[in-house]
Every structure is written in C-alpha cells, then in structure tokens.
C-alpha positions in Angstrom: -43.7 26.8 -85.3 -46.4 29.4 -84.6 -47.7 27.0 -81.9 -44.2 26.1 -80.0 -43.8 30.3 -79.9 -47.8 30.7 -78.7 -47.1 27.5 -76.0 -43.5 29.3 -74.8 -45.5 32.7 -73.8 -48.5 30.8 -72.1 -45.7 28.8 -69.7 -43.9 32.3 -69.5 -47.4 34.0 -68.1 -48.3 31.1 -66.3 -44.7 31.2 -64.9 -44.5 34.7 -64.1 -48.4 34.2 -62.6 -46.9 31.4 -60.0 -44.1 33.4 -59.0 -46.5 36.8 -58.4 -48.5 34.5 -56.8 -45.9 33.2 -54.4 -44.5 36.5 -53.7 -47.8 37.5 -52.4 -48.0 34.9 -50.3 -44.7 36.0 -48.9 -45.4 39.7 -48.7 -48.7 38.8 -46.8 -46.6 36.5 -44.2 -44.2 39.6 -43.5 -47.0 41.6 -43.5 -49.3 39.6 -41.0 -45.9 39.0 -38.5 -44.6 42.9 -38.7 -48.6 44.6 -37.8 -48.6 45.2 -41.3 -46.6 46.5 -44.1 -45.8 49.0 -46.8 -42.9 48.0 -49.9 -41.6 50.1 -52.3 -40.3 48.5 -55.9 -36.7 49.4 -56.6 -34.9 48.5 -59.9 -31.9 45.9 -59.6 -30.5 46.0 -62.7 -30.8 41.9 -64.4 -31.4 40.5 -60.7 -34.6 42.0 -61.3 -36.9 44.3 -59.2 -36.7 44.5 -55.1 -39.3 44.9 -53.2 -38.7 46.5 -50.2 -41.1 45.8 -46.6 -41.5 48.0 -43.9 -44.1 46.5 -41.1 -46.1 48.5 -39.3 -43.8 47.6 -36.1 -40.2 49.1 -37.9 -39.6 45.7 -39.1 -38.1 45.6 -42.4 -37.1 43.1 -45.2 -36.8 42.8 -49.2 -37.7 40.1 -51.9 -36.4 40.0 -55.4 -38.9 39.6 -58.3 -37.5 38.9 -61.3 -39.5 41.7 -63.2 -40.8 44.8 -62.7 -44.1 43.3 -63.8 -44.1 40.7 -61.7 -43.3 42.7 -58.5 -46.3 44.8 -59.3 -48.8 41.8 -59.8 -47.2 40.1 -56.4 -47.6 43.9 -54.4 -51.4 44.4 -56.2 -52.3 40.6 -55.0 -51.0 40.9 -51.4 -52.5 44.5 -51.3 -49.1 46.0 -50.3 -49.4 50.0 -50.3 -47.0 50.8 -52.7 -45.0 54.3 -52.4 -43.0 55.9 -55.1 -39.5 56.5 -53.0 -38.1 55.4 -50.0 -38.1 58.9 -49.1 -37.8 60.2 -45.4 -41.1 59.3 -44.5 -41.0 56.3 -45.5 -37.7 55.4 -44.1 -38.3 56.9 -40.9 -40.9 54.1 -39.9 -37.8 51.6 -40.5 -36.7 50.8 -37.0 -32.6 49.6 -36.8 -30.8 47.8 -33.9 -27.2 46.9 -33.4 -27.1 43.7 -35.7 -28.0 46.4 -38.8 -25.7 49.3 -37.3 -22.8 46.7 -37.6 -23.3 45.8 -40.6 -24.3 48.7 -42.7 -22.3 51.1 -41.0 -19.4 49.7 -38.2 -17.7 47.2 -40.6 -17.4 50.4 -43.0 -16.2 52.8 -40.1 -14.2 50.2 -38.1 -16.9 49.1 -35.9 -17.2 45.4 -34.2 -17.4 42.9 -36.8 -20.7 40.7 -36.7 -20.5 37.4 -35.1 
C-alpha cells in the first residue's frame, strides 16, 4: 500500500515537472516573438493559476497552470520577471487595438460586435 501511495506522488511530481516544463517552453516562445516578456501569476479559483504575458512590444497573452506551484516552477525555468500586481505600471506596457476594444469593452457598451 505504502508503495502504490509513494509511486502516485512520484507520477504527480513527475507530472507537474512536465507540465512546468512545457509551460516554459511556451512562455519562452511568447517571449522570444513579443521582444521579450514579463507575467504576473493570478489565482483562478479550481482552473488553477494564470499566468499573465506582457512582451516587451505591448503584446500580451495568458496561460493557465494548474497550480500555483507549477506556475512558479514554469515562470523560474523560462526566467519570466515575475511582478506582484498587474498594477499601473505594469499594465501600461500592455498595448490594445480595436479587436480587444470590441471585445472587452464595445460588446458591454453597445459597440460593433466582433466578426
């Protein structure tokens, strides 16, 4: 029994490992087509941790870890600088055109519907 239990958390690390492993790989992708980047980890409730991009260029983007943990451990290996809040700063580097203006703000104000 005691071995089943010890075998469940190595394929949990190992699991959570690949999956830090793969976010990484995807935060350096984002990172290397935007000039760079900079995330932020916010809390998603069970979906998990997301963790938020913003390139060097205004780009921005998100990916969802499953943990907290494992959002850490996938910002530490792509060597993402991390910042507490998405304060106004941060946010100001975040560059927005008309696809985002539709949909975060003219759908809700009766703006022109994406197509």
């Amino acid at each position: 029994m005691a071995d089943t239990k010890q075998a469940d958390q190595q394929t949990g690390t190992k699991g959570a490992e690949r999956k830090a492993a793969k976010l990484a790989r995807e935060i350096k992708a984002f990172a290397a087509q935007h000039g760079g980047a900079e995330g932020q980890l916010a809390h998603i409730g069970q979906a998990g941790t997301r963790i938020v991009l913003v390139g060097e260029d205004g780009g921005w983007g998100d990916l969802v870890a499953p943990t907290y943990a494992i959002a850490e451990a996938a910002a530490e290996k792509a060597g993402l600088t991390l910042h507490e809040e998405f304060d106004g700063d941060f946010a100001a580097k975040v560059v927005t055109g008309p696809y985002e203006w539709t949909r975060m703000a003219g759908i809700q104000v009766g703006g022109p519907a994406n197509a």
